[in-house]
C-alpha positions in Angstrom: 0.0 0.0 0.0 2.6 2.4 1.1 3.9 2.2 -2.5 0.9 3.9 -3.8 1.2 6.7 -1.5 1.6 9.2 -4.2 -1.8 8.4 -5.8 -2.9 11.1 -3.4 -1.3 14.0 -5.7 -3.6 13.2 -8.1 -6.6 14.8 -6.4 -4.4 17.5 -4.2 -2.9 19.0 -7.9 -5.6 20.5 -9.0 -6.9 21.4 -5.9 -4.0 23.2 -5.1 -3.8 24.7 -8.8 -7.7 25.9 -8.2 -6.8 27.6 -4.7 -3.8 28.7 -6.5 -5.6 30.4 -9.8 -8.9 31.3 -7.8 -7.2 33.4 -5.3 -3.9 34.9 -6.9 -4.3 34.0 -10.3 -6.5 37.3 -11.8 -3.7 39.7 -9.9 -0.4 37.9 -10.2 -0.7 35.1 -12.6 -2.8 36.1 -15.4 -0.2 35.4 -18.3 0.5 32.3 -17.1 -2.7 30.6 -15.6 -3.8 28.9 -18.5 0.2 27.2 -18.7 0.3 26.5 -14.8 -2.8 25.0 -14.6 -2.2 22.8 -17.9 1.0 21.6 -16.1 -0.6 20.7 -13.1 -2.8 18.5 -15.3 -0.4 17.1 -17.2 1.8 16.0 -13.7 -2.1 14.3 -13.0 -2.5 12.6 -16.7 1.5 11.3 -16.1 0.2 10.1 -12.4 -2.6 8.7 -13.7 -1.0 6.6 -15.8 1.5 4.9 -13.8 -0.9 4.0 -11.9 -2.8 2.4 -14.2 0.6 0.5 -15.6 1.2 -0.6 -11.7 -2.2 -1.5 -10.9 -3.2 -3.7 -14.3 0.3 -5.3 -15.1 1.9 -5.5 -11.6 -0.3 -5.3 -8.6 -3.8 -5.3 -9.2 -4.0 -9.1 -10.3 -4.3 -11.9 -7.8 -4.9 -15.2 -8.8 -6.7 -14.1 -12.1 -8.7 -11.7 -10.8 -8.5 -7.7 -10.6 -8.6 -7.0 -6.6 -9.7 -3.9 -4.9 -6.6 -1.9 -2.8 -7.1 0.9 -0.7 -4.4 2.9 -1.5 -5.4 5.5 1.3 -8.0 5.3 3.9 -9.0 7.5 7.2 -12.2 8.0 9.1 -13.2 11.5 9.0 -16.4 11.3 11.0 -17.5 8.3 12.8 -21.3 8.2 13.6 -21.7 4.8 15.4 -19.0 1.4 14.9 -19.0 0.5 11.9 -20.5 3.4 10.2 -18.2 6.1 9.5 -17.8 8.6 6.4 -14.3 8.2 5.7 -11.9 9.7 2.9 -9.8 7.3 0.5 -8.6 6.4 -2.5 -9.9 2.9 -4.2 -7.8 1.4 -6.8 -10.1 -1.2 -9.0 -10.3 -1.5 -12.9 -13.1 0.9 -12.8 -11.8 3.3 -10.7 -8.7 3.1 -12.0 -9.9 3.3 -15.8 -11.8 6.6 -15.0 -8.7 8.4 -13.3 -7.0 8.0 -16.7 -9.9 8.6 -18.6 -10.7 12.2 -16.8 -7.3 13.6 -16.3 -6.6 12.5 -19.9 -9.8 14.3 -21.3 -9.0 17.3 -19.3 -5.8 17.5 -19.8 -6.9 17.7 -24.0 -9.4 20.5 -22.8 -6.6 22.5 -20.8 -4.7 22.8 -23.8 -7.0 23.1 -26.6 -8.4 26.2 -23.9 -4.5 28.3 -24.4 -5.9 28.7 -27.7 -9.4 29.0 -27.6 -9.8 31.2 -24.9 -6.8 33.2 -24.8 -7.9 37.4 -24.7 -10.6 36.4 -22.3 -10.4 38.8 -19.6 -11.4 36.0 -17.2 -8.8 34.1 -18.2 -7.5 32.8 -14.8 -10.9 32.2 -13.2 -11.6 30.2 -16.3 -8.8 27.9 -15.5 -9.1 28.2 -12.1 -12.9 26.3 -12.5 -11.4 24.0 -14.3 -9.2 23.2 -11.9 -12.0 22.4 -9.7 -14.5 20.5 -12.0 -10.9 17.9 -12.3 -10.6 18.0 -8.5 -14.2 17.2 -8.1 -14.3 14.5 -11.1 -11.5 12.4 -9.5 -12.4 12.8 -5.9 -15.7 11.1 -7.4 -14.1 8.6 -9.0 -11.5 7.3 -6.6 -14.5 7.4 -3.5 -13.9 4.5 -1.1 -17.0 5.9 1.0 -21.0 5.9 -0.8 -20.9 9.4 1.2 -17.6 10.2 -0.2 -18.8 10.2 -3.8 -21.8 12.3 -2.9 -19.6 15.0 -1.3 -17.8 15.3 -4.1 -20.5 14.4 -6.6 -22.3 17.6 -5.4 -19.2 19.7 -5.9 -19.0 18.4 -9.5 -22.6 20.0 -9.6 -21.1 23.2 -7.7 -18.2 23.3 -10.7 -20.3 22.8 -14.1 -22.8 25.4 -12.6 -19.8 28.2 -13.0 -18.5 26.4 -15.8 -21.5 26.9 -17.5 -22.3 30.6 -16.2 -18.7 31.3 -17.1 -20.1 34.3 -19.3 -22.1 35.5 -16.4 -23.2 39.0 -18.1 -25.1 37.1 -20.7 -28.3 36.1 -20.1 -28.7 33.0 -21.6 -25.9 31.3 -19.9 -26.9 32.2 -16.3 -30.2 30.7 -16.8 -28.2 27.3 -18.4 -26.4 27.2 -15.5 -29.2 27.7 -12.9 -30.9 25.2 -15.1 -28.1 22.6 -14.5 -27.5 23.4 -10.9 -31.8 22.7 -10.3 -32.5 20.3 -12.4 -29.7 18.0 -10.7 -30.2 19.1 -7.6 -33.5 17.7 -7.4 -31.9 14.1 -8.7 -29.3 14.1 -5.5 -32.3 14.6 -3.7 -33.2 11.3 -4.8 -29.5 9.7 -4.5 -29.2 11.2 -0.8 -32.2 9.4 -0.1 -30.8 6.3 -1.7 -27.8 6.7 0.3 -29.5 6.9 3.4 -31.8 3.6 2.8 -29.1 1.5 1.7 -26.5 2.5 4.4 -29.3 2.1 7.0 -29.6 -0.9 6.2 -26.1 -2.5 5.4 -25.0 -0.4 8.4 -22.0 1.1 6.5 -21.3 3.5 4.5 -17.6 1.5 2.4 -18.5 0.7 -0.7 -17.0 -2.7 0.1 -19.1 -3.7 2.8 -21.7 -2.3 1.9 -21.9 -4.2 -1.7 -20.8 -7.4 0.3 -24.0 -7.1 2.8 -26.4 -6.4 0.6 -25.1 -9.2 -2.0 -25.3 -12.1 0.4 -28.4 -13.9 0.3 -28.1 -15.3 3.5 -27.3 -12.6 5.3 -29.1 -10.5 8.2 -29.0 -7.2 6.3 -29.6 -8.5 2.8 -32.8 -10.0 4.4 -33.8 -7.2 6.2 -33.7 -4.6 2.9 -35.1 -7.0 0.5 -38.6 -8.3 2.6 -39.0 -5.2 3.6 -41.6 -3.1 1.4 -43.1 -0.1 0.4 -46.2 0.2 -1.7 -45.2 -4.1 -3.1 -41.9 -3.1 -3.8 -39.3 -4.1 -1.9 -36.7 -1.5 0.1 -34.0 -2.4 -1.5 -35.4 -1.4 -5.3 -36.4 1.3 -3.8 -33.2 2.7 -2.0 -31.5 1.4 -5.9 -33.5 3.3 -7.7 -33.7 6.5 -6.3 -29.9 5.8 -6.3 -30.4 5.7 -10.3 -32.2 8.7 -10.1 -29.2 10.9 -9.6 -27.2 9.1 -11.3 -29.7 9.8 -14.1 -29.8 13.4 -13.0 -25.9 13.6 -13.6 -25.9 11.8 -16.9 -28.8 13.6 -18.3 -31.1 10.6 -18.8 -35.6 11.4 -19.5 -36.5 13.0 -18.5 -33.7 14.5 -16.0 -31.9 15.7 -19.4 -33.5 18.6 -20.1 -30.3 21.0 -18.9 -27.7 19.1 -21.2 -28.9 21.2 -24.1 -28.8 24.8 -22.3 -25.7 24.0 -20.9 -24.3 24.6 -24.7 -24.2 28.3 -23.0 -21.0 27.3 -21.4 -17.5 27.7 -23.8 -17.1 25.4 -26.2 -14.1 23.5 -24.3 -16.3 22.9 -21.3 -18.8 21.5 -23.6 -16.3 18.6 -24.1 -15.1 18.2 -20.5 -18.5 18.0 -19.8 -20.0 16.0 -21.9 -17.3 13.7 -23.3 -15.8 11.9 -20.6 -16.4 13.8 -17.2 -19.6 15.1 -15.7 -22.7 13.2 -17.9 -20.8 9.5 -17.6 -20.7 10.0 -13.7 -24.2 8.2 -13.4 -23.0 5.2 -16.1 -19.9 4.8 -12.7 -22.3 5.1 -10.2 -24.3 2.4 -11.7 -21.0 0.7 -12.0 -19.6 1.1 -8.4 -22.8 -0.4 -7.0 -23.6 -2.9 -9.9 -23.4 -6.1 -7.7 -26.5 -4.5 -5.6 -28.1 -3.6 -8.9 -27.7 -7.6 -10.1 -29.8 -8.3 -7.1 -32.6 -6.7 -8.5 -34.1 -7.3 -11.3 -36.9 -4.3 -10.6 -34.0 -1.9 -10.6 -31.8 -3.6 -13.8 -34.9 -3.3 -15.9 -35.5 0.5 -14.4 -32.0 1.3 -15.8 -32.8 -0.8 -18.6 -35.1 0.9 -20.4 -34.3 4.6 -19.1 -31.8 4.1 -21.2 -32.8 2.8 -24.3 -35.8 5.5 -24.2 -33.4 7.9 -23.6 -31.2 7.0 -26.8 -33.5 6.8 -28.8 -35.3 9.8 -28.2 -32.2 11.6 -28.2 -31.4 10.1 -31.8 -34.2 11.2 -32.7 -34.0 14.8 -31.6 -30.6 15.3 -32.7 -31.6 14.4 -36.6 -33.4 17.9 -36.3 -31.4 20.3 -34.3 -29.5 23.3 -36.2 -27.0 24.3 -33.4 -23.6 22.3 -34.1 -23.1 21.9 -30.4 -27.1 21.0 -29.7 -26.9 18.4 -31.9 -23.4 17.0 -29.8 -25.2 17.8 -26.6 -28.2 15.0 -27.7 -25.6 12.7 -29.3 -23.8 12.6 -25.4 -27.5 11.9 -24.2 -27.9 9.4 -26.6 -24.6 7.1 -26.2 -25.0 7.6 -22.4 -28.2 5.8 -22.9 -26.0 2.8 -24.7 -24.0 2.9 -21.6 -27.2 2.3 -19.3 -29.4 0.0 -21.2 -26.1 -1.8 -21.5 -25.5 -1.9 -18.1 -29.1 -2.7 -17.0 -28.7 -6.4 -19.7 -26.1 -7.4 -18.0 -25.7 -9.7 -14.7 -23.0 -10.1 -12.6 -19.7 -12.7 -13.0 -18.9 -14.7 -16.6 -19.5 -13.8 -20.2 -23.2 -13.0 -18.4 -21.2 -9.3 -17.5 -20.8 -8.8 -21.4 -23.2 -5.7 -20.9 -21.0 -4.5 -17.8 -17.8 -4.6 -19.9 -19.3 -3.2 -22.9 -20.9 -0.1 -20.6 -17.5 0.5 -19.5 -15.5 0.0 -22.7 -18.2 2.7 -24.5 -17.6 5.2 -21.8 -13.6 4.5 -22.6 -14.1 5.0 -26.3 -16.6 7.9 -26.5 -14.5 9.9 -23.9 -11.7 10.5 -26.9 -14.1 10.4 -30.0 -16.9 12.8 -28.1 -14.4 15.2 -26.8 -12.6 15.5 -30.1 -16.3 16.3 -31.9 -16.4 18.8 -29.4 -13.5 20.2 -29.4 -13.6 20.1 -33.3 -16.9 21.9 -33.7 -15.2 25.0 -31.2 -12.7 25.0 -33.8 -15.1 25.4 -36.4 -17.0 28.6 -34.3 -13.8 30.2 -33.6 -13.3 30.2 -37.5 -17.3 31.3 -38.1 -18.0 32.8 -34.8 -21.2 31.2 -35.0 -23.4 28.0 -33.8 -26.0 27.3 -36.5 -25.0 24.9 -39.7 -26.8 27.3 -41.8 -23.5 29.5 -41.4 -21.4 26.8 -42.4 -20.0 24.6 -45.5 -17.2 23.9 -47.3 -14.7 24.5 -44.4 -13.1 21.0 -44.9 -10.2 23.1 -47.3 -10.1 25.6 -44.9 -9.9 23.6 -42.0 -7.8 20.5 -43.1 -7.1 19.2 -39.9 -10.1 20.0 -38.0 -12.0 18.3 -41.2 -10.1 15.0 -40.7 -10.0 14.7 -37.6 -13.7 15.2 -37.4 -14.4 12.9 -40.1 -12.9 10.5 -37.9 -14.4 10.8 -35.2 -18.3 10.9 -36.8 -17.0 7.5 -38.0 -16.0 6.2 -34.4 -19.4 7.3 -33.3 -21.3 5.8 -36.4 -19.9 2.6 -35.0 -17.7 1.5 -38.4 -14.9 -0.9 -38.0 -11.8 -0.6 -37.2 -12.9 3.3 -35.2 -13.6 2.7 -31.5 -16.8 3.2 -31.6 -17.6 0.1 -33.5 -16.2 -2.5 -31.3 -17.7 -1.3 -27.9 -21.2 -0.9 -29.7 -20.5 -4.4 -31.3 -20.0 -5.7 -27.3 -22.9 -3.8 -25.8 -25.1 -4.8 -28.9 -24.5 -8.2 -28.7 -25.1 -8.2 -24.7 -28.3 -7.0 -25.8 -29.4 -9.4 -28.3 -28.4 -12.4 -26.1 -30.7 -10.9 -23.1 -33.7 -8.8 -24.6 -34.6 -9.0 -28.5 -36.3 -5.7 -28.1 -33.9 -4.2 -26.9 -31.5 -4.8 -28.8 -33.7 -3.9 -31.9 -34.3 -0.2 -30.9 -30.4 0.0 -30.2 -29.7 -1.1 -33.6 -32.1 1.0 -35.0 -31.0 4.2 -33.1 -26.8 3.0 -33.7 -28.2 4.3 -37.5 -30.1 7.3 -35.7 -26.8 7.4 -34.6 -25.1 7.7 -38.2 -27.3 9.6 -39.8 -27.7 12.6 -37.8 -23.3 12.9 -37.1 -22.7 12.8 -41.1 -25.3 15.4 -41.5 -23.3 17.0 -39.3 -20.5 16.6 -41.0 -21.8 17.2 -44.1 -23.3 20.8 -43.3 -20.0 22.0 -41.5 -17.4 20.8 -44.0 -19.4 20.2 -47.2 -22.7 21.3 -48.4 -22.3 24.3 -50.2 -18.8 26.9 -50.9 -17.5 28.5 -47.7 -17.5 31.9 -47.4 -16.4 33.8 -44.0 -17.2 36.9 -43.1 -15.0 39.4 -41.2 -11.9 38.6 -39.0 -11.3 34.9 -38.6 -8.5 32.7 -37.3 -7.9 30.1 -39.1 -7.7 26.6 -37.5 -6.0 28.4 -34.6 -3.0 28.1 -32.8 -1.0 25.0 -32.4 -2.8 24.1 -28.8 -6.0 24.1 -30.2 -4.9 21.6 -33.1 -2.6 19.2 -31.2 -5.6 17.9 -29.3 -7.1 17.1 -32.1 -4.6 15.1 -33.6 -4.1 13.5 -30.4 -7.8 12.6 -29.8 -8.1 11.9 -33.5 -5.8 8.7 -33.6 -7.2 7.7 -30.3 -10.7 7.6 -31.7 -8.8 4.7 -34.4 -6.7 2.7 -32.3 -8.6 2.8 -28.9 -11.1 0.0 -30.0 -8.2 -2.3 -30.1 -7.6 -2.3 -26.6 -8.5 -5.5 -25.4 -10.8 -4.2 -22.5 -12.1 -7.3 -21.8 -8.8 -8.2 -20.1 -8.9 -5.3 -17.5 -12.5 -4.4 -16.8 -15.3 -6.7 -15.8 -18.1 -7.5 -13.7 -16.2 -9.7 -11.5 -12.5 -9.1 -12.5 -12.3 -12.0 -14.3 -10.9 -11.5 -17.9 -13.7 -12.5 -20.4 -12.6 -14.3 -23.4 -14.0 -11.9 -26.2 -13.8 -11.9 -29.7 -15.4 -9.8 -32.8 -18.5 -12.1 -33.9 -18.0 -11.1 -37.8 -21.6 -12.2 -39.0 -23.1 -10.2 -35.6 -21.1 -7.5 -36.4 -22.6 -7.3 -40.1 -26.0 -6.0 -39.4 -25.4 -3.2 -36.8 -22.0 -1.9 -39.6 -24.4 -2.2 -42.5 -27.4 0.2 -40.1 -24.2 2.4 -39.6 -23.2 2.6 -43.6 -27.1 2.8 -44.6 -27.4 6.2 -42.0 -24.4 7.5 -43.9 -25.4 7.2 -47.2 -28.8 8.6 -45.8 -27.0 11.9 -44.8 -24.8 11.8 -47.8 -27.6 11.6 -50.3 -29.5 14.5 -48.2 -26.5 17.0 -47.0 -23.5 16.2 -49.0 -24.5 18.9 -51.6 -26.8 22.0 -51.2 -30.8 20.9 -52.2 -34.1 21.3 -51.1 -34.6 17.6 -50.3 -34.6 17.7 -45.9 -36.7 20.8 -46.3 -39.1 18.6 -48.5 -38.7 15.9 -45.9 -39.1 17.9 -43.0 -42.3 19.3 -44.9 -43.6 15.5 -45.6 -42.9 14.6 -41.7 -44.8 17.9 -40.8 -46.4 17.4 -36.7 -43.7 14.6 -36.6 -41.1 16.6 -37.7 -41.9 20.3 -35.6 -42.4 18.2 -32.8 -38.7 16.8 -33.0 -37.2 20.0 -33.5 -39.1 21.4 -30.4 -37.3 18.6 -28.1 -41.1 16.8 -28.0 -42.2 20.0 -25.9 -40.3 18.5 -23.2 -39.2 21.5 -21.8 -42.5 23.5 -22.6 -44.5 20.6 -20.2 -42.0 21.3 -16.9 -42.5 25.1 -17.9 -46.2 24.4 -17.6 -45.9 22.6 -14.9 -43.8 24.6 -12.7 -45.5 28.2 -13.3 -49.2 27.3 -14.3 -49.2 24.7 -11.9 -47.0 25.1 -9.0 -46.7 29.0 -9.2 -50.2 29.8 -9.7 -51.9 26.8 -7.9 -49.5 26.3 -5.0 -47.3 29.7 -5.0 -50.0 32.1 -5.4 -52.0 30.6 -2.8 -48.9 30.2 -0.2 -47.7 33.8 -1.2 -51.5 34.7 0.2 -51.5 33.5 2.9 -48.1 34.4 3.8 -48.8 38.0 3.1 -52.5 37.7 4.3 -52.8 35.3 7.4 -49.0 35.2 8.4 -47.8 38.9 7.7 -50.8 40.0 9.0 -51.0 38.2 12.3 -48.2 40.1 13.0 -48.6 43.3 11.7 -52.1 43.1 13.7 -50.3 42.1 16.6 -47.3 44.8 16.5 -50.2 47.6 15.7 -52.4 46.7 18.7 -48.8 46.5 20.8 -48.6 50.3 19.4 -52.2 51.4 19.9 -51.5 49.9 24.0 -48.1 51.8 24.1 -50.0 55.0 23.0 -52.3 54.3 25.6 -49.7 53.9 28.5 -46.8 56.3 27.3 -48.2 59.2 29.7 -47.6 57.3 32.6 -43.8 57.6 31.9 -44.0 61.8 31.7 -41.0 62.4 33.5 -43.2 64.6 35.8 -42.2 64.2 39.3 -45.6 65.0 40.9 -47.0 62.5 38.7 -44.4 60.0 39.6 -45.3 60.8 43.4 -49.3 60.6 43.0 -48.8 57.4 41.4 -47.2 56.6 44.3 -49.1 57.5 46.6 -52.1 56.5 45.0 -50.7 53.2 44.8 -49.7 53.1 48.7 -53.6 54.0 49.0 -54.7 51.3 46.8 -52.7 48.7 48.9 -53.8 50.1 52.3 -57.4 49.6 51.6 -56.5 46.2 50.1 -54.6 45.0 53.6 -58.1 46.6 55.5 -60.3 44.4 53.1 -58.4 41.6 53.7 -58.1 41.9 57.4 -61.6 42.6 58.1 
């Protein structure tokens, strides 16, 4: 253990760079924020991935299988024996596969940002949140303690929210970013709850102990949570899905999701440490982290199940009609989230039965470089346009040579066609789902061409379609910083798929013995190639063939672009129906009842003062006829009494 000591820089340097930045950084260190706080990430990406050398091909191992170490442990507050909240660092394939994973992904982000954001007279606060959005993501990740995660899970909610109001005198981005901050904070509600349930039960708060109570089915406190029940169901789905429910929250699943879109309003380079690899895929390791309680229950698997697959494919869906480059990315994240969850919810725990489990995980590792470079790519292209909508864009691909490649490359990794990542963790969570639930492994296939279709029109509008012609002052592809990550992200979005993931992450941390099922594979690759030449027929050239579409699908179509209203129905229901038929009301009888119980009471206490302030004059004959008058009053009293 002691060997692993230095594991805890990885958390304490971007602390330290956030503290750094945040409170000297605007006055002494403005030149050089963006440069010291890309170094302190770059020491953290280097950390990261010795320890994932050490922990995969020297310690973690034991007999075949992939063991948990606490690399650093102590009890912060202890509320009874046994349950404690304490702070530590777990080292597990998961665990360990996200540290590299996060710091990596930010690390792209901090440098792409010299570039991008370089004039911005916030320049040091920028880097300064991003400093603590890292801090926050790893704490999460490396949680030995379910209380652990939430602390930190709430302070990733604390960081997107300034993240995203990081242009705080424009209008639109402080409502994203209150959006964000309510949305989820009503989902960890739910997960608090969660928390409470299942520790109350397990009587713990370790992740260890609390997974091994509450999988045994013999045992005391697996018997207690699972005959208990609450309205037919039992405790235990209950405490697992509200548990879901932030996770959900985090990840933007239905219909939580509706502040991924808004939170566009951030910069472009938070977009992809948001939604690439960071803050949405923090419910897909939640789910993770307690998946051997989840395999318990089937109740809660099929709840996480079919969340989402709905949430795919209605993403899919909506993201075929969005105009707004980084929209349409924000509902693509929502989407292939949903893979990870529906793939998750398939699969059961030990064997080649934790396909889905390993193909969840292996998704998450191969969209966090080919999301984050689409990302990144598309704030490349509105640095060069200085604008979001397609409409505003063609032809760039000779202007933008590099951005267009890597791009291209990455819309192929997503459209799942071999040999780009994307393609052989779809293939895995795909094939999970056709050996578990026909269904749903039909609407997956169907949205993988969703999928497809709606990236290459993408593609199509930015770099093809029609002649570009730019307006005004532009920049190019940038400076070096900007394209490096690209390049970077670009040939891991090829050779990442060939990592054989199957070795290091699973269920039970016992290597599965994978392979690429050539005739399986044919079906979802041909979906992927028929959404392509879709998009190519429709977009590749200027025409008036979507509009005619669009005019065809009419309701279908409006209904689509409008996000299904979605937003529009929490609208109604918070102001028509909360506002007006609860707020109204309370605001009444606040004012009315409450307010005026008081104001009646402090105006009588006036009126009686009025009454009563002669007696204090500051005559002193009154004072001694008062007197006097009382020393009369209890003279004839004594005589009455006496008598």
């Amino acid at each position: 253990m002691n060997h692993y000591s230095y594991i805890a820089l990885i958390p304490i340097l971007p602390l330290a760079s956030f503290l750094l930045l945040g409170l000297f950084g605007r006055k002494y260190f403005k030149a050089y924020a963006g440069l010291l706080g890309t170094a302190s990430l770059l020491a953290v990406t280097v950390l990261a991935l010795i320890t994932a050398g050490q922990y995969f091909f020297e310690d973690g191992k034991v007999n075949g299988v992939y063991q948990k170490i606490i690399a650093l442990k102590y009890t912060w507050l202890q509320f009874a024996p046994g349950v404690s909240i304490d702070m530590g660092i777990v080292l597990d394939p998961i665990s360990v596969m996200m540290l590299v994973v996060v710091s990596f992904v930010s690390l792209m982000v901090h440098i792409f940002s010299l570039g991008y954001m370089k004039g911005e007279e916030r320049f040091a606060t920028y880097y300064a949140f991003l400093s603590l959005f890292t801090f926050s993501m790893l704490g999460l990740v490396i949680a030995t303690n379910i209380f652990q995660i939430y602390m930190f899970w709430e302070l990733v909610g604390v960081s997107s929210f300034l993240l995203i109001g990081y242009y705080f005198d424009k209008p639109s981005a402080v409502a994203a970013s209150k959006k964000a901050f309510i949305v989820t904070r009503f989902a960890d509600l739910g997960f608090l709850i969660g928390i409470l349930i299942l520790s109350f039960h397990a009587q713990t708060l370790d992740f260890a102990t609390l997974i091994e109570r509450l999988t045994a089915p013999q045992s005391s406190y697996f018997m207690s949570i699972s005959t208990a029940s609450f309205l037919g169901i039992s405790v235990l789905t209950w405490g697992l899905a509200l548990v879901f429910m932030g996770g959900a929250g985090k990840s933007a699943m239905f219909p939580l999701h509706i502040w991924l879109p808004d939170a566009m309003e951030g910069p472009t380079p938070v977009s992809a440490l948001i939604h690439a690899a960071t803050m949405v895929v923090a419910g897909v390791y939640l789910v993770a982290r307690l998946f051997p309680i989840f395999s318990t229950s089937e109740a809660a698997l099929h709840l996480v199940t079919y969340v989402g697959l709905f949430s795919a494919f209605i993403a899919a869906i909506i993201a075929c009609t969005q105009t707004d480059i980084k929209r349409v990315l924000a509902y693509s994240t929502m989407s292939q989230i949903g893979y990870m969850m529906f793939a998750l919810g398939v699969a059961k725990q030990g064997g080649e039965e934790g396909l889905g489990y390993m193909g969840s995980m292996f998704h998450l590792f191969t969209h966090a470089f080919f999301k984050s470079l689409l990302f990144l790519g598309s704030g490349a292209v509105i640095h060069m346009v200085h604008s979001n909508e397609m409409k505003d864009m063609g032809g760039l691909r000779k202007l933008m040579p590099i951005t267009h490649i890597s791009f291209l490359i990455a819309c192929l990794a997503i459209a799942g066609v071999p040999p780009f990542a994307g393609f052989f963790s779809k293939e895995e969570i795909l094939l999970a789902a056709y050996h578990t639930n026909k269904m749903v492994y039909a609407v997956g296939l169907f949205t993988s061409g969703l999928t497809a279709f709606y990236m290459f029109r993408l593609y199509y509008n930015i770099f093809w379609s029609k002649e570009a012609h730019i307006h005004g002052e532009h920049h190019g592809e940038g400076t070096l910083s900007m394209k490096l990550p690209l390049i970077i992200l670009g040939i891991l979005a090829v050779v990442a798929g060939f990592v054989p993931f199957s070795h290091f992450v699973t269920s039970d941390g016992v290597a599965l013995e994978t392979h690429i099922d050539y005739a399986f594979s044919a079906l979802p690759v041909a979906f992927g190639l028929a959404g392509i030449a879709l998009a190519t027929y429709l977009y590749k050239t200027a025409n008036d063939k979507p509009a005619a579409i669009a005019n065809s699908l009419g309701g279908l179509y409006k209904a689509a672009y409008k996000k299904f209203y979605i937003d529009e129905l929490y609208l109604f229901i918070t102001k028509t129906i909360i506002f007006n038929l609860i707020g109204r009301p309370a605001a009444w009888f606040d004012k009315n009842v409450v307010d005026g119980l008081m104001n009646g009471l402090a105006a009588l206490t006036a009126k009686i003062s009025e009454m009563i302030k002669g007696l204090q004059s500051g005559k002193v004959q009154s004072y001694a006829l008062y007197f006097f008058g009382g020393v009369l009053a209890l003279a004839a009293m004594f005589l009455y009494l006496w008598k």
